[in-house]
N, C-alpha and C positions, 0 to 999 in steps of 0.2 A: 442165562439170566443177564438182564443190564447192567452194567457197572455202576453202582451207586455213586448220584455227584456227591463230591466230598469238596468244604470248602472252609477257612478257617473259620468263618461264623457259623458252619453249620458243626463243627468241631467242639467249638465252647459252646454253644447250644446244647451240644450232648453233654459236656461233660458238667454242666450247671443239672440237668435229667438226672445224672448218674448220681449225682451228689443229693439230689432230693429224694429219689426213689433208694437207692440203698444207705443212707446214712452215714456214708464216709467214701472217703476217694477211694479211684484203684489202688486195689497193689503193686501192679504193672500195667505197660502201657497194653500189653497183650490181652490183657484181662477190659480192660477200656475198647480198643478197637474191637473187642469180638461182642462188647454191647454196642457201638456203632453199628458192627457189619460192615466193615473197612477193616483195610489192609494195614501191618504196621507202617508199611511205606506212602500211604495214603497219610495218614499220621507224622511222617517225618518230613513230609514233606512243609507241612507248615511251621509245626513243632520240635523242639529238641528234648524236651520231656514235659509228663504230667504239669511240674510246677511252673514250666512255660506259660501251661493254657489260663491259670489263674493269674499270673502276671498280667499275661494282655488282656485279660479280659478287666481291672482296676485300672490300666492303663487307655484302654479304650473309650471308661468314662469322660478323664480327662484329656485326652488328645480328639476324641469327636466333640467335646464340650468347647473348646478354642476353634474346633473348623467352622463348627454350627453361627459361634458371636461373632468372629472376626470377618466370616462371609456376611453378615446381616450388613445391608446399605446401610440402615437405622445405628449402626453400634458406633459409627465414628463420633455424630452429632451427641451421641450421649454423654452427660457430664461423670467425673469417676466414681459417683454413688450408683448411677445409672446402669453402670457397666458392671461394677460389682454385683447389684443386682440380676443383669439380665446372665449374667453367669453362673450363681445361684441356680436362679428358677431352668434354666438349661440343663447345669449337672440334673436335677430331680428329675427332670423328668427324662434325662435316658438312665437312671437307674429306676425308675418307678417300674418299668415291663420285668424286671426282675427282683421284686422285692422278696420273693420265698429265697432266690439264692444269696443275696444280703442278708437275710435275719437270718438262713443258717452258716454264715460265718460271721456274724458280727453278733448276735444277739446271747445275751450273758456276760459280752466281755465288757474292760472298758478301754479307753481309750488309749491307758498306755499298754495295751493288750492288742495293738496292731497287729492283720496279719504280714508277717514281714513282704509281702505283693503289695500291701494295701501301702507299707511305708516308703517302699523305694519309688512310689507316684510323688510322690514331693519334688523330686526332679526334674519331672516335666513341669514342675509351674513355676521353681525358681531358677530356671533353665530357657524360659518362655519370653519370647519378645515383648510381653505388654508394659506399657508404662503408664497406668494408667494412674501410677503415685503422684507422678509430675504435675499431675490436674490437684493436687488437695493443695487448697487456698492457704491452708493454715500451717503449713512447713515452709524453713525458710529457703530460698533458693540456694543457698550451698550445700545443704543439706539432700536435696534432693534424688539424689545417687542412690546415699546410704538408703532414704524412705522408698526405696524403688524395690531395693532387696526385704528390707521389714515387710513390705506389703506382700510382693512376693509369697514369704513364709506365714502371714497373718491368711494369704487368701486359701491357702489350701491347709490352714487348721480351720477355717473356717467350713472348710467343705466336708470335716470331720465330724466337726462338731454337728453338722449339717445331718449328717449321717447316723449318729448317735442318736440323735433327737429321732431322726423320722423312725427308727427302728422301732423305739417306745412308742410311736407318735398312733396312734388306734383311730382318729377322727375319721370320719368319712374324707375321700379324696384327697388325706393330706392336709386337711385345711389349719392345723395348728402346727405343721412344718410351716408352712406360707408364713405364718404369722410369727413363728421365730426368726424365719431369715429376716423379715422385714422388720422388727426390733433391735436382733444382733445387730445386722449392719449400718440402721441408724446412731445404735452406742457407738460402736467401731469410729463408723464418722465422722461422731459428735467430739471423739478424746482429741482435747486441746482445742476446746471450745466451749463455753458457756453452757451449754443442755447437758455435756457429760453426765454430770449427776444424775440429774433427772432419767436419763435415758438408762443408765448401767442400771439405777431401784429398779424401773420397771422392766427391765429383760429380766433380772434377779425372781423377781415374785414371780414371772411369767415361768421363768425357768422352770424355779422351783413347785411349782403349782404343777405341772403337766408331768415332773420326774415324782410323782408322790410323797414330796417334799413339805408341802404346804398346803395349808385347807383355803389360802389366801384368793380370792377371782380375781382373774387376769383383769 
């Protein structure tokens, strides 16, 4: 018989399977590679245990989510609203191929109910070369350092929040995720600015409207 390719994305492939089809992890990795059909040495080769594979695989959204904008010709020319956004709409849609294994580890919790894979990602983004704070008009320049780090920890609760929402989020295609990121991050924007107000009521009703909250129309 041919040796079966084994490779680390076809590894979390399986183990995202394993987790839909029987309703809870392995118990061992032995038990996992013989629903592979790989060898545990095939398996250590990539991995050093089970909670590896969920690590990289939360980790993966946001480290190919920075390869995907920072390769785009398009992302330098873009101003820091722009960026925020194409960021956004990026992370979604490489979790979107996997949304059954999102809703079964995210769906019921909240948000300070991280799985701890899902928290140790904060890392990679306040760890991450972008400076995309130094572009907000409305901070003053000495400041700018410190708004670099704020943004930083703002951008990847926002990718949370991001997350929480689409879980609820039932629309066809997503389309009332689209429509929070692009209210979120106009409020975001708008703080220490004139629309502020304006912009936090209507994310608010929106919010609340879609979390069954309110009978209020977006």
């Amino acid at each position: 018989m041919a040796k079966k390719n084994t490779s680390k994305s076809s590894i979390q492939k399986g183990y995202m399977n394993y987790l839909l089809e029987e309703g809870k992890a392995p118990e061992t990795v032995r038990i996992f590679t013989n629903f592979l059909k790989i060898t545990d040495d095939d398996f250590y080769k990539y991995f050093g245990s089970l909670k590896g594979i969920e690590a990289s695989v939360w980790e993966g959204y946001y480290s190919n989510t920075f390869k995907i904008v920072l390769n785009d010709p398009d992302f330098e020319e873009m101003n820091a609203r722009e960026k925020h956004l194409s960021f956004l709409y990026t992370f979604l849609e490489l979790i979107k191929p996997d949304r059954s294994y999102v809703l079964f580890k995210l769906e019921g919790k909240k948000p300070h109910e991280l799985p701890q894979e899902l928290t140790k990602t904060q890392k990679i983004v306040t760890q991450s070369e972008i400076d995309w704070a130094k572009t907000f008009d409305f901070i003053p320049d000495k400041a700018k350092n410190i708004s670099q780090s704020a943004y930083k920890r703002m951008l990847w609760s926002h990718t949370i929040a991001t997350l929480f929402f689409w879980v609820k989020d039932d629309s066809a295609n997503s389309t009332d995720t689209d429509i929070f990121i692009e209210k979120s991050t106009r409020t975001a924007f708008d703080i220490g600015e004139l629309p502020a107000l304006e912009s936090i009521v209507d994310l608010s009703k929106f919010f609340l409207q879609k979390m069954g909250l309110s009978k209020t129309t977006a």
